[in-house]
C-alpha positions as protocol buffer text, in pm:
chain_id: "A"
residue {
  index: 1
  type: UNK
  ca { x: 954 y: 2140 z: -409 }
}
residue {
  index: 2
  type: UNK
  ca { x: 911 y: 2039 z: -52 }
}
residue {
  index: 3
  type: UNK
  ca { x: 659 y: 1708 z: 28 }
}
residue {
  index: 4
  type: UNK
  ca { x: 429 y: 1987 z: 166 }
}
residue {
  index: 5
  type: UNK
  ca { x: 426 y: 2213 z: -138 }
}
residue {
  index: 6
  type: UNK
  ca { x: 355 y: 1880 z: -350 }
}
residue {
  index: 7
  type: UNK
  ca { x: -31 y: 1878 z: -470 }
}
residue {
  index: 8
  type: UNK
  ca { x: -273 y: 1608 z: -390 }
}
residue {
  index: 9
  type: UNK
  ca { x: -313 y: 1362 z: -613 }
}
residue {
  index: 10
  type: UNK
  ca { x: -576 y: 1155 z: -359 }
}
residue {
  index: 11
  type: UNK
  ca { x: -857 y: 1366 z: -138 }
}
residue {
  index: 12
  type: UNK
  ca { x: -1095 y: 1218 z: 68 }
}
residue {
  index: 13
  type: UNK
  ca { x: -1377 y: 1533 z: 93 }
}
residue {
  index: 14
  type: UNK
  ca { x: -1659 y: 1424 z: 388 }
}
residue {
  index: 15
  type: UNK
  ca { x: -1650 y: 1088 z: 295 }
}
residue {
  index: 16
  type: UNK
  ca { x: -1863 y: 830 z: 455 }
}
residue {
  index: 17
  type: UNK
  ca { x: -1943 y: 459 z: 399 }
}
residue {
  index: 18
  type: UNK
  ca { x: -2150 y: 228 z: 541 }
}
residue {
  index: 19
  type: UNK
  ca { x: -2248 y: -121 z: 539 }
}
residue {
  index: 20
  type: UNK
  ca { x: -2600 y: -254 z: 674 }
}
residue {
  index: 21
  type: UNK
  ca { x: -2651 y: 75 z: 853 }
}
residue {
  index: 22
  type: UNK
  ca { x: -2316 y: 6 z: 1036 }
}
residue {
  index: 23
  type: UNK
  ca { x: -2048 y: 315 z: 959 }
}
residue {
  index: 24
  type: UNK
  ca { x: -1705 y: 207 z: 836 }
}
residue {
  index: 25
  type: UNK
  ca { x: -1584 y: 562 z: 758 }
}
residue {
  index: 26
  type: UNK
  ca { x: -1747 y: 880 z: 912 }
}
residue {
  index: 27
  type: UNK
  ca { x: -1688 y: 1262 z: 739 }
}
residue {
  index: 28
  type: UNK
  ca { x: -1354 y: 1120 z: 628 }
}
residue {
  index: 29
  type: UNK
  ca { x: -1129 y: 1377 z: 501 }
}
residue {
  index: 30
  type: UNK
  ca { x: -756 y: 1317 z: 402 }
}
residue {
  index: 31
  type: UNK
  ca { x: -519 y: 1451 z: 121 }
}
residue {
  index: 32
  type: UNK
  ca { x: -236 y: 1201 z: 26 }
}
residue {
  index: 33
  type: UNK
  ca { x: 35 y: 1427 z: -149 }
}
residue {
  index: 34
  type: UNK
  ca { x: 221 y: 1398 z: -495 }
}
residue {
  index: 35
  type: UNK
  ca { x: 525 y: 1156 z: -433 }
}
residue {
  index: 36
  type: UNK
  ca { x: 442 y: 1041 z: -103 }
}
residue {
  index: 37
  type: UNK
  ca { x: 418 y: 749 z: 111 }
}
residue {
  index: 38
  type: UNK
  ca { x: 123 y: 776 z: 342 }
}
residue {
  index: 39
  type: UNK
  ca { x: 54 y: 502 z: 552 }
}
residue {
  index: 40
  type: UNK
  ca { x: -294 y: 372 z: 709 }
}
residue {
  index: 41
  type: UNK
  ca { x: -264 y: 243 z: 1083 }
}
residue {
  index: 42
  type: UNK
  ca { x: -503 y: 126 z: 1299 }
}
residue {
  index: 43
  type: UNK
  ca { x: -682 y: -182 z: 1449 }
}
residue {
  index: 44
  type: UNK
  ca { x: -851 y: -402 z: 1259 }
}
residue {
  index: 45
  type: UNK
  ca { x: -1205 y: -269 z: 1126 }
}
residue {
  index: 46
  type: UNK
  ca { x: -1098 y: 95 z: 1180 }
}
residue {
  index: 47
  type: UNK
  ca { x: -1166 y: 154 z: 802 }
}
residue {
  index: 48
  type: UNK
  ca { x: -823 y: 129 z: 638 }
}
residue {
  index: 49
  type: UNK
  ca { x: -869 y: -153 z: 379 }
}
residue {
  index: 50
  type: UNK
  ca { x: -1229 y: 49 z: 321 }
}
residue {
  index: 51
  type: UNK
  ca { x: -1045 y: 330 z: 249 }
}
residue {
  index: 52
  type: UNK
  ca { x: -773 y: 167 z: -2 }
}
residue {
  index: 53
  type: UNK
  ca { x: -1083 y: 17 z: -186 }
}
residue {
  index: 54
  type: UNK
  ca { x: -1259 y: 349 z: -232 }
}
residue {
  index: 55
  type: UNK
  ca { x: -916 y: 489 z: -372 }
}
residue {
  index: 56
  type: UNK
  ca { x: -960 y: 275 z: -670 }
}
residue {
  index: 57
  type: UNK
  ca { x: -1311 y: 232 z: -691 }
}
residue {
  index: 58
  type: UNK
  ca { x: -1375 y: -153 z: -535 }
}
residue {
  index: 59
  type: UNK
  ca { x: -1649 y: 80 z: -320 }
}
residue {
  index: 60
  type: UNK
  ca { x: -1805 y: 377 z: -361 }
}
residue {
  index: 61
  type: UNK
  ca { x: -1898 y: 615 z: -131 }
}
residue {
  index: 62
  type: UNK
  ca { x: -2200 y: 627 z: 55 }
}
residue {
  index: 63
  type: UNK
  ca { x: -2153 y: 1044 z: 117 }
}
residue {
  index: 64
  type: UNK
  ca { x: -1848 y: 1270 z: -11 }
}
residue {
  index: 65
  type: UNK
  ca { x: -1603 y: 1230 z: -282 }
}
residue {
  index: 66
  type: UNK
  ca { x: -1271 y: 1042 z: -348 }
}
residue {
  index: 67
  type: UNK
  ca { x: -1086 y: 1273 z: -591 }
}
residue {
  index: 68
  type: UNK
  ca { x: -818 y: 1105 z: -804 }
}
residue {
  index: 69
  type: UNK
  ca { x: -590 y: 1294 z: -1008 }
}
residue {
  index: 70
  type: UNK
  ca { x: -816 y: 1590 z: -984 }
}
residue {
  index: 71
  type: UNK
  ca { x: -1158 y: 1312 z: -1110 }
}
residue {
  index: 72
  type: UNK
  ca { x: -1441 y: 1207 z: -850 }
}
residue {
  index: 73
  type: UNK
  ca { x: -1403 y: 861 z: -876 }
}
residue {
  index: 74
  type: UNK
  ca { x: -1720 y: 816 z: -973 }
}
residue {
  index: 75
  type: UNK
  ca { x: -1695 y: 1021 z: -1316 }
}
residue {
  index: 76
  type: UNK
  ca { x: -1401 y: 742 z: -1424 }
}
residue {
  index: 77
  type: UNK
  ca { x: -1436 y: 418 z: -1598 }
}
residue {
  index: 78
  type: UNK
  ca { x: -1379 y: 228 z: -1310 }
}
residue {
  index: 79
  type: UNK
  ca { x: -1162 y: 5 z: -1561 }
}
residue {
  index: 80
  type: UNK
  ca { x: -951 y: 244 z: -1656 }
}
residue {
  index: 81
  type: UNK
  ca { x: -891 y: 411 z: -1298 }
}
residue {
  index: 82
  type: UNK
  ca { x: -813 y: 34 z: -1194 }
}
residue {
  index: 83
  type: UNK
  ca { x: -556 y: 4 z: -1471 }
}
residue {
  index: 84
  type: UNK
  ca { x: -412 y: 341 z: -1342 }
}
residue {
  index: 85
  type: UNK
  ca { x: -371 y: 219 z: -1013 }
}
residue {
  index: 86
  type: UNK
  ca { x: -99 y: -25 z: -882 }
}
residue {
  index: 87
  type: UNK
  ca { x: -293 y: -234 z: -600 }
}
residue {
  index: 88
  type: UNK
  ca { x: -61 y: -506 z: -380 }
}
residue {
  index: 89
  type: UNK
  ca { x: -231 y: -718 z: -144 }
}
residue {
  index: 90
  type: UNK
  ca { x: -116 y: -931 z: 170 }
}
residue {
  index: 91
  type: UNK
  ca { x: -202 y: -1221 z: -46 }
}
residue {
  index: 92
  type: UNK
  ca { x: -44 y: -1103 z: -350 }
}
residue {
  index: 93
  type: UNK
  ca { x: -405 y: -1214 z: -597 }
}
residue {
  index: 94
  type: UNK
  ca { x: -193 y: -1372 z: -851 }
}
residue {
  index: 95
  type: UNK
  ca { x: -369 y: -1571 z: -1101 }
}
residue {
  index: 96
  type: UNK
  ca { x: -279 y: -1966 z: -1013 }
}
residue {
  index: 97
  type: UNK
  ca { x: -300 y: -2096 z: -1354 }
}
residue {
  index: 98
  type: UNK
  ca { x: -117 y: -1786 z: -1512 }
}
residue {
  index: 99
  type: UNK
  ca { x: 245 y: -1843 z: -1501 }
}
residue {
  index: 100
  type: UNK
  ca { x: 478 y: -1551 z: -1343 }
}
residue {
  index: 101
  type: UNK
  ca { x: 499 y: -1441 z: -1670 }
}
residue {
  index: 102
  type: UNK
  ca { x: 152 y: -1365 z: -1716 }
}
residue {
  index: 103
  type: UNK
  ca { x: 60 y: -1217 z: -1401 }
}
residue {
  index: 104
  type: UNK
  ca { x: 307 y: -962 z: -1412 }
}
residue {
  index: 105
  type: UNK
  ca { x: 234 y: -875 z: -1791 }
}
residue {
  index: 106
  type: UNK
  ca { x: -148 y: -835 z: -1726 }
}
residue {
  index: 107
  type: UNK
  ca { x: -249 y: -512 z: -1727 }
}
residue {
  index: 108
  type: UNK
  ca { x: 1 y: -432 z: -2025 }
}
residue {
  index: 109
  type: UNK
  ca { x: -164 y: -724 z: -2189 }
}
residue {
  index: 110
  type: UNK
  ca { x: -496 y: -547 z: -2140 }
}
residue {
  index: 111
  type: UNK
  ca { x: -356 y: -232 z: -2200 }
}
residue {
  index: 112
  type: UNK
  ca { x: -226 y: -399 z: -2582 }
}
residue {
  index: 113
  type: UNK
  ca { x: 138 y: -314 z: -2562 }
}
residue {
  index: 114
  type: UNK
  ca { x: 351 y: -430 z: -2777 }
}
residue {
  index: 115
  type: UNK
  ca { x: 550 y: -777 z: -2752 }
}
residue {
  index: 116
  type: UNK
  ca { x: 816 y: -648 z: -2749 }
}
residue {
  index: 117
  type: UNK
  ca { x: 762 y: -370 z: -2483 }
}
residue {
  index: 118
  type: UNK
  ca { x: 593 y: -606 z: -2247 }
}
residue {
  index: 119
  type: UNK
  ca { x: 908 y: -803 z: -2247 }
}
residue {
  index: 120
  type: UNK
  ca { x: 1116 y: -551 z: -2170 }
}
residue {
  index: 121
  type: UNK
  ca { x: 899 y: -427 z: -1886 }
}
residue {
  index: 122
  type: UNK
  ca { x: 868 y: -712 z: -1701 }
}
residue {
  index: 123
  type: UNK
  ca { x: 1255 y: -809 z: -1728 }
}
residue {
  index: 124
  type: UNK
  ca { x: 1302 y: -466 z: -1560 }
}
residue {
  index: 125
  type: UNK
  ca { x: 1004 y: -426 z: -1282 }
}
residue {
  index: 126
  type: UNK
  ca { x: 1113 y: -842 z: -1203 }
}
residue {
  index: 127
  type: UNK
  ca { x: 1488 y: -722 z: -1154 }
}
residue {
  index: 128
  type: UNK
  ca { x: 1250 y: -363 z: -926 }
}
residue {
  index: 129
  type: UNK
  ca { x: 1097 y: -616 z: -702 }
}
residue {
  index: 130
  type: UNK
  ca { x: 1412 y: -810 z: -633 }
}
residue {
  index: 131
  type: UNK
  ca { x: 1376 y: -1098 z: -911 }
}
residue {
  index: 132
  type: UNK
  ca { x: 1660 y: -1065 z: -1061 }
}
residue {
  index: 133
  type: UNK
  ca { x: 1814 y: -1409 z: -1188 }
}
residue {
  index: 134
  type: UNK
  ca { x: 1554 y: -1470 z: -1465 }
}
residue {
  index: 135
  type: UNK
  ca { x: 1394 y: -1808 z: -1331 }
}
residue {
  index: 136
  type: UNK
  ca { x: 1108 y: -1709 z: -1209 }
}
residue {
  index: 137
  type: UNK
  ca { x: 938 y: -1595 z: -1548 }
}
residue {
  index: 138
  type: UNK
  ca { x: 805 y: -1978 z: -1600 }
}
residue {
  index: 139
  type: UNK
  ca { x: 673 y: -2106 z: -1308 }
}
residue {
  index: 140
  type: UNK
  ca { x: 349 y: -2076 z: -1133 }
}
residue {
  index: 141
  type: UNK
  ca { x: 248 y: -1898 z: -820 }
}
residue {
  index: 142
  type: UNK
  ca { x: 247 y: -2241 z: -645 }
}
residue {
  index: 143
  type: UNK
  ca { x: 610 y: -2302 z: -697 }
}
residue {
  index: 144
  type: UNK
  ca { x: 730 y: -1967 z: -495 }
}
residue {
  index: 145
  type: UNK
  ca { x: 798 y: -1905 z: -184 }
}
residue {
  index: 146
  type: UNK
  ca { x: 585 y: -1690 z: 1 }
}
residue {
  index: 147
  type: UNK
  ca { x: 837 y: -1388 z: -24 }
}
residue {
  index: 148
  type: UNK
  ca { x: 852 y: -1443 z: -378 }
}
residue {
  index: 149
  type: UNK
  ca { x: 510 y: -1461 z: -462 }
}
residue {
  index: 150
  type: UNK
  ca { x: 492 y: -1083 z: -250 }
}
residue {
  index: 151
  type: UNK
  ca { x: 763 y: -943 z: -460 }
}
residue {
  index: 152
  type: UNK
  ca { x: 601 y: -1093 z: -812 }
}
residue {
  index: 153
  type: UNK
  ca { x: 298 y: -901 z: -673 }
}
residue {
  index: 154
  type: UNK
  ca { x: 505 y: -599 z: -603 }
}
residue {
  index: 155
  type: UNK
  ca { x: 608 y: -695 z: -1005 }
}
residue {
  index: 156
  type: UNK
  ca { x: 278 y: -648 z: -1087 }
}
residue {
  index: 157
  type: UNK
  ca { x: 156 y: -358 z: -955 }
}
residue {
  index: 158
  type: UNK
  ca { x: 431 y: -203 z: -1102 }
}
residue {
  index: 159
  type: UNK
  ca { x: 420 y: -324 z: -1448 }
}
residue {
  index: 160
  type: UNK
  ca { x: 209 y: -32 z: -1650 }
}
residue {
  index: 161
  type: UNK
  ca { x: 383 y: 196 z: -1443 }
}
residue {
  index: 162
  type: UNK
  ca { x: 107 y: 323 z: -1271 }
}
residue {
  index: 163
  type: UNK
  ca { x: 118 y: 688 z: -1060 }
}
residue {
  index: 164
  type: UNK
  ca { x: -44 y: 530 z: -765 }
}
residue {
  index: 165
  type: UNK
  ca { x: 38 y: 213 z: -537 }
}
residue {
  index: 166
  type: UNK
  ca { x: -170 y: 86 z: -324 }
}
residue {
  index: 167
  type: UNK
  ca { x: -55 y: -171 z: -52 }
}
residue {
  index: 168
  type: UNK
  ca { x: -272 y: -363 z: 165 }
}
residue {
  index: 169
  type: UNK
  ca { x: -45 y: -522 z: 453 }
}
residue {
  index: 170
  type: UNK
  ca { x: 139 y: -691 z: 196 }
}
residue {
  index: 171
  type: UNK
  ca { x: 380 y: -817 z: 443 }
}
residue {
  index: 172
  type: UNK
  ca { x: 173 y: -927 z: 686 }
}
residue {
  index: 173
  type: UNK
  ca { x: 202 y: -1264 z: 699 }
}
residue {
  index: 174
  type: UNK
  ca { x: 533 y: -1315 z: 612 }
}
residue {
  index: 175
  type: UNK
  ca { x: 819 y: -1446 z: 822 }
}
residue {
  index: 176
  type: UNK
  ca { x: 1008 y: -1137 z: 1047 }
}
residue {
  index: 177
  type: UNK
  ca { x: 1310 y: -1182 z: 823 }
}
residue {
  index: 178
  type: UNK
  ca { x: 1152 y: -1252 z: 459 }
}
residue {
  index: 179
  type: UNK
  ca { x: 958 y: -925 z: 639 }
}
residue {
  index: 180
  type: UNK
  ca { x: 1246 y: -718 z: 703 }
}
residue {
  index: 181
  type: UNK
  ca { x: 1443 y: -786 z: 350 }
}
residue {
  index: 182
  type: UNK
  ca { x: 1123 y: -675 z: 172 }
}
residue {
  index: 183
  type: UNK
  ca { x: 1100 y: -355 z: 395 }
}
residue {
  index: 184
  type: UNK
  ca { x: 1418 y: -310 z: 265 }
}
residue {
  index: 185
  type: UNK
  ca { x: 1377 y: -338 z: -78 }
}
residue {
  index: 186
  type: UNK
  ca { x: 1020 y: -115 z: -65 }
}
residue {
  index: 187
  type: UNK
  ca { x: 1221 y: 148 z: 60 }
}
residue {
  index: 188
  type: UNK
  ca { x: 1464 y: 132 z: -207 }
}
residue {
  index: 189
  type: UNK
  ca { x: 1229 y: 113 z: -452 }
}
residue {
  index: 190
  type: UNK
  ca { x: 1008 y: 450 z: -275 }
}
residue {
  index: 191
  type: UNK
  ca { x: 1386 y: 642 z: -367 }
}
residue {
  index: 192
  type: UNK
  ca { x: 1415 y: 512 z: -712 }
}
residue {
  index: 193
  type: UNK
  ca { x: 1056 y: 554 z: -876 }
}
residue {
  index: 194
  type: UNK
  ca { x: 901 y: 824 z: -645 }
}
residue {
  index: 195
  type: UNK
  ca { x: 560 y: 719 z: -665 }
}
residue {
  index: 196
  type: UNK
  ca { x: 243 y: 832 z: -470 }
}
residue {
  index: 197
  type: UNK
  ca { x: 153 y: 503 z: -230 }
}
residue {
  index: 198
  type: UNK
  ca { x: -70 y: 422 z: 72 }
}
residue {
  index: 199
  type: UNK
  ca { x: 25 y: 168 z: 262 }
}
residue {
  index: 200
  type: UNK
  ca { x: -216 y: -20 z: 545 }
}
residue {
  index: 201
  type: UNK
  ca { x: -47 y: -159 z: 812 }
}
residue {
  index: 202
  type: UNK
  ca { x: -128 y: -229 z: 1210 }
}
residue {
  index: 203
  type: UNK
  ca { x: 209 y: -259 z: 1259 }
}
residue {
  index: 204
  type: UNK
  ca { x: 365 y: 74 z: 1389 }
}
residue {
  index: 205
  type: UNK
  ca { x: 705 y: 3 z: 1346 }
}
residue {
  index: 206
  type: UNK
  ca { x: 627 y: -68 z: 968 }
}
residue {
  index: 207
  type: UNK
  ca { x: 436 y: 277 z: 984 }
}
residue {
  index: 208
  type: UNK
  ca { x: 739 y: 441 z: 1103 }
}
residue {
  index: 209
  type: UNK
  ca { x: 1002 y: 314 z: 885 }
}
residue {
  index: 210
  type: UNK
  ca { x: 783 y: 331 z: 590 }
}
residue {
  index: 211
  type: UNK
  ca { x: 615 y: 598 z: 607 }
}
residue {
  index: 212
  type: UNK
  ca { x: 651 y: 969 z: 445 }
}
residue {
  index: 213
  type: UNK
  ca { x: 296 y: 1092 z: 726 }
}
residue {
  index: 214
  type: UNK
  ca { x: 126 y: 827 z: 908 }
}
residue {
  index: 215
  type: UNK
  ca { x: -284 y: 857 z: 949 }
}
residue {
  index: 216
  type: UNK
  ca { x: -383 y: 757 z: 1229 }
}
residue {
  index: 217
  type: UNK
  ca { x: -733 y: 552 z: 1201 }
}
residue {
  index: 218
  type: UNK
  ca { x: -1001 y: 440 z: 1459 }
}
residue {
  index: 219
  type: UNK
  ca { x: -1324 y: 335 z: 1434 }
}
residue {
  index: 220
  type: UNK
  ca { x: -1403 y: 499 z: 1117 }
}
residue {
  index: 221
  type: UNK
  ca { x: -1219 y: 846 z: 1155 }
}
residue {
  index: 222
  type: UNK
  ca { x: -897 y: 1010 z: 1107 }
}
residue {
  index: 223
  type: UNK
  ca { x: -736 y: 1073 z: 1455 }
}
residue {
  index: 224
  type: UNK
  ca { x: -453 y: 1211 z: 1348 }
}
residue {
  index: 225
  type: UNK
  ca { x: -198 y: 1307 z: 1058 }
}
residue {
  index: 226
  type: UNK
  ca { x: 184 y: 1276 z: 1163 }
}
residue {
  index: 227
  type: UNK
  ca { x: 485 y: 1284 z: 1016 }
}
residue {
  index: 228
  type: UNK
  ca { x: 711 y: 977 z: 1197 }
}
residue {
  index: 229
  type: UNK
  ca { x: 912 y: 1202 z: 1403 }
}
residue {
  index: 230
  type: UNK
  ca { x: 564 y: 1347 z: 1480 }
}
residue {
  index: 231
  type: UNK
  ca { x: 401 y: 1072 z: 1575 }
}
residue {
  index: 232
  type: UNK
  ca { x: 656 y: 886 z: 1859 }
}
residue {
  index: 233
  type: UNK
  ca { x: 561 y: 1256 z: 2070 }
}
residue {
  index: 234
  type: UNK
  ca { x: 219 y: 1265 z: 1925 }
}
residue {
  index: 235
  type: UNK
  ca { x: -27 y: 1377 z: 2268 }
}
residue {
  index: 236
  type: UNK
  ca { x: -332 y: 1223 z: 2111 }
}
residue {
  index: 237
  type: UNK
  ca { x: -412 y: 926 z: 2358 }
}
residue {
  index: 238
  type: UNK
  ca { x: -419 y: 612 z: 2040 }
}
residue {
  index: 239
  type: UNK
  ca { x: -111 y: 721 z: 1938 }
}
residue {
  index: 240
  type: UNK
  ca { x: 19 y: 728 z: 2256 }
}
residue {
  index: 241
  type: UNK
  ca { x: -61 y: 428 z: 2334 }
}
residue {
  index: 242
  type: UNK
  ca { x: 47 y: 269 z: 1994 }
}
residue {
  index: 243
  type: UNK
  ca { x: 381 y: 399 z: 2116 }
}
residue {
  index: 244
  type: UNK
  ca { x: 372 y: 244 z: 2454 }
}
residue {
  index: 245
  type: UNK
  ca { x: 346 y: -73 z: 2305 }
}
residue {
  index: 246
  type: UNK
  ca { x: 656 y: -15 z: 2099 }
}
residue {
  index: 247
  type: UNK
  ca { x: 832 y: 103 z: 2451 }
}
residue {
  index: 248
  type: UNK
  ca { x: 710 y: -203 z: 2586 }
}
residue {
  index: 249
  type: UNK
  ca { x: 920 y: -407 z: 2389 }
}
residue {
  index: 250
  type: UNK
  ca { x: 1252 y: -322 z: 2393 }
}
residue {
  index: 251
  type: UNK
  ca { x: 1297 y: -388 z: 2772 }
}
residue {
  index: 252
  type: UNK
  ca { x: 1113 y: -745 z: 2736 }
}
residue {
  index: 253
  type: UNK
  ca { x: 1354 y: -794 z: 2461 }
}
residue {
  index: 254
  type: UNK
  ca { x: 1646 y: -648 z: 2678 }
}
residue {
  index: 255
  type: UNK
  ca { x: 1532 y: -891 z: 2968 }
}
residue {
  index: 256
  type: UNK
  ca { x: 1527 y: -1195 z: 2701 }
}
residue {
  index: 257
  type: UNK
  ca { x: 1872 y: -1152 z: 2614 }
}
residue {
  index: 258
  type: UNK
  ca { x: 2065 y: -1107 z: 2981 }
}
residue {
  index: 259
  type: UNK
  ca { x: 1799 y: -1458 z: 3075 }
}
């Protein structure tokens, strides 16, 4: 079955939010497809974290539904659609007193698994998210490195084995090479577990080598729904001049190196 023949397993149907009168999202409507990687871009305040946080019930909307796997939000337990819902964040939210044991095993925890299970589950979503030597188990979020402490994030998201990952610039404010390796190792992990994600980003080169569609987000609406290839020859003027700014580079770059 082709991406496009995939159901949705996320709709946004006239969806609208608002804080204090001011409009965040306006008649927002967007399908994110079984399997896919859909990815969020825009400036800051155009409504993307807003978005991610009415996914999985943080918000709720002020007009429209979110559908989840066929469910309003708002007719699930917003526990158990949590639970069901992988959520990484730029700042990863581990638990500073838990060890990385405990973060990662969480939601299983809550979920009563089995010792046994749990153990086996984090062993193999550590060795997923590129922990793979087995020292890392013990020690405490304040004892990693920042990459680290993204990829025992990744680690937990992961753990129940949730359908749906959310991401929330969870490289952001990384180094450009700590960056790159964990671009890297999302993609290889998008191959090998095939889940449904959407990923926020400003960044458009992330959005590009990321991404399954890009949406394209400004003040509150959807601008436009691409596909990478799509989006470099996309005629709406945002994108085009997202992609100016990616022209821009390469000859400043270029110029850098012959100085």
């Amino acid at each position: 079955m082709s991406a496009a023949d995939r159901p949705p397993v996320i709709e946004f149907r006239g969806v609208s939010f608002a804080v204090n009168g001011k409009a965040i999202l306006d008649n927002f409507n967007l399908q994110v497809r079984e399997g896919e990687t859909l990815v969020l871009l825009g400036r800051s305040g155009s409504g993307k974290t807003t978005a991610l946080r009415l996914i999985n019930r943080l918000q709720e909307p002020n007009a429209g539904e979110v559908i989840v796997s066929g469910r309003p939000t708002t007719a699930w337990d917003a526990i158990e659609l949590r639970r069901g819902i992988g959520y990484v964040i730029q700042e990863t939210g581990l638990f500073p007193h838990f060890t990385v044991e405990r973060n990662v095993a969480l939601v299983p925890r809550l979920e009563n698994w089995p010792a046994e299970r749990i153990r086996t589950r984090v062993d193999e979503v550590m060795r997923i998210a590129g922990l793979r030597d087995g020292q890392f188990e013990s020690r405490y979020p304040h004892e990693l490195s920042g990459g680290q402490r993204q990829r025992v994030g990744v680690a937990r998201a992961l753990a129940a084995d949730p359908a749906i990952l959310l991401m929330d610039e969870p490289f952001g404010e990384l180094d450009p090479l700590t960056r790159a390796e964990l671009q890297g190792e999302f993609q290889e992990l998008q191959r090998a577990l095939s889940k449904t994600i959407v990923f926020v980003t400003h960044d458009l080169r992330e959005a590009l080598l990321l991404s399954t569609r890009i949406g394209l987000l400004e003040e509150g609406e959807l601008v436009g729904l691409y596909t990478p290839e799509e989006f470099l020859r996309a005629p709406e003027p945002l994108a085009a001049a997202y992609v100016a700014t990616l022209e821009a580079r390469e000859p400043n770059r270029q110029a850098r190196r012959e100085g």
